[in-house]
N, C-alpha and C positions, 0 to 999 in steps of 0.2 A: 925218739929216733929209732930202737928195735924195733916202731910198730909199721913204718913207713918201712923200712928194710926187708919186715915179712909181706908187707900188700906187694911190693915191686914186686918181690922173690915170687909170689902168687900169682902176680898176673906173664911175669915172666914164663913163667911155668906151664900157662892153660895153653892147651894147644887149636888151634881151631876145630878138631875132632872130639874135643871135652864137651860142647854145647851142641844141642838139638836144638835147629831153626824153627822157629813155629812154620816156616814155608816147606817145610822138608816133609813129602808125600807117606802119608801112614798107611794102616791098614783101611782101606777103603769102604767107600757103605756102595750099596745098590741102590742106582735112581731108575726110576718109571718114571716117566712120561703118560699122563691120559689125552686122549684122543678121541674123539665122536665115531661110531662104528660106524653110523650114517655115509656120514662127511670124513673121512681117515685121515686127512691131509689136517683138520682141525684139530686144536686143545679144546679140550672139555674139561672142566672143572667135575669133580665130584664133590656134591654137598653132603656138611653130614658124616665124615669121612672118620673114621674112628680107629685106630689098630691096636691090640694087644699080641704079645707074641705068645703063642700056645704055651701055657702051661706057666704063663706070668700073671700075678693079679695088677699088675700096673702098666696103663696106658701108653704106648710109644709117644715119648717127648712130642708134642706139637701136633699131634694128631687124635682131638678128642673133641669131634663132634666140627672138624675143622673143614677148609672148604680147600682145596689143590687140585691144581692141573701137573704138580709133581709131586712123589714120594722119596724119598731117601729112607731106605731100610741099613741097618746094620745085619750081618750077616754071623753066624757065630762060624769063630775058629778052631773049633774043637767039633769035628764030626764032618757030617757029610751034608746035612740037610738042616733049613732052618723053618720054622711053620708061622705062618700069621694069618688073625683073624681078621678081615676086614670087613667092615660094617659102611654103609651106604644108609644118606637119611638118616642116620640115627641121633636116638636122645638119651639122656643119660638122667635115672633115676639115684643119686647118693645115696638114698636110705635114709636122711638126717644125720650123714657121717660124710662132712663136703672132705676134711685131712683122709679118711680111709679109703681108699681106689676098690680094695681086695672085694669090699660087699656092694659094689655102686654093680646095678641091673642095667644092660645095655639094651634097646631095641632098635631094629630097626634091621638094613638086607644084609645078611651073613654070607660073606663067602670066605673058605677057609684055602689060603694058596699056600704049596709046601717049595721053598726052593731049593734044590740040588746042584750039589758043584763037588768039585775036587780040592784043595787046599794044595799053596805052593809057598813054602818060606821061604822068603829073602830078605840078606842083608843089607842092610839100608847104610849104616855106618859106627862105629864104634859108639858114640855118643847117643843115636836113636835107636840100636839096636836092630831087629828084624821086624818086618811088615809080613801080613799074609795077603795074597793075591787068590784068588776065585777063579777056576778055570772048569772049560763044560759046562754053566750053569744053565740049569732049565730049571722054569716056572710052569708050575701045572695047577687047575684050578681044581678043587672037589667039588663034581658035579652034583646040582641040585636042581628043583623042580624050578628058584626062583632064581638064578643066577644074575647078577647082573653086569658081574664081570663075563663082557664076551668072548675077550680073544687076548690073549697075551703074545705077543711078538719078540723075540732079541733084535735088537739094530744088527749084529754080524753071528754068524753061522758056523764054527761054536763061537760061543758066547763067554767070554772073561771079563771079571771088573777089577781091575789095576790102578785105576785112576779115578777121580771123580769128575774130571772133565765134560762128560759126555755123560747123556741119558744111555742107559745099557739095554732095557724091556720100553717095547710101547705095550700101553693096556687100552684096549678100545672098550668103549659102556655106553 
């Protein structure tokens, strides 16, 4: 009987602001869109498509050696700018170490894009706590002799990502 008296008293108790919705909007990632620089109105697929983020030895979840016409980047919340390597075409040598990322040799087209934003904390709700929000962001490409990212674009003028709703950059290639 005391242990049915404690669950009541417990569920009595939770308040609807005790639990985080798994629908309840968090800190957001950056989506691209790719696009045919030819054809602009068209998705292009990049094959090959590879990401590490600078100064990581391990490969952005789902993007290793993968084929997308969208990106979802995570952004980091601590600073101002975030870097990644993107590889086009590429193959991936492991070295005879398939579990170790840190020693696997990438080849293939390198372009290295740095993104820049502002950070803006907001309260979300006692239970989820705070989200960061991205404001200003610009994507700028490091220029090389082989580029193959052409043109990076924002959908709106400045450019924030709040939500994951919507593509935030088209990349044309």
């Amino acid at each position: 009987m005391p242990i049915i008296i404690l669950v009541i008293g417990i569920t009595v108790s939770c308040e609807r602001d005790d639990l985080c919705p798994e629908s309840t909007s968090t800190t957001p990632s950056l989506i691209i869109r790719t696009f045919d620089v030819n054809e602009q109105e068209n998705k292009k697929n990049v094959f090959g498509l590879t990401i590490k983020g600078e100064g990581n030895n391990n490969f952005l979840e789902g993007y290793k050696t993968a084929t997308r016409d969208s990106i979802v980047l995570p952004l980091k919340t601590i600073g101002s700018s975030t870097v990644y390597n993107f590889y086009s075409n590429s193959t991936i040598d492991d070295n005879g170490t398939p579990t170790d990322e840190s020693d696997d040799v990438i080849s293939g087209n390198l372009d290295v894009i740095t993104i820049t934003y502002t950070t803006e904390t907001v309260f979300v709700s006692r239970a989820c706590g705070y989200k960061t929000i991205f404001n200003d962001v610009v994507i700028s490409v490091e220029d090389d002799s082989d580029n193959w990212i052409q043109l990076i674009q924002p959908v709106n003028n400045p450019q924030s990502v709040e939500d994951e709703a919507a593509a935030h950059f088209k990349l044309f290639h």
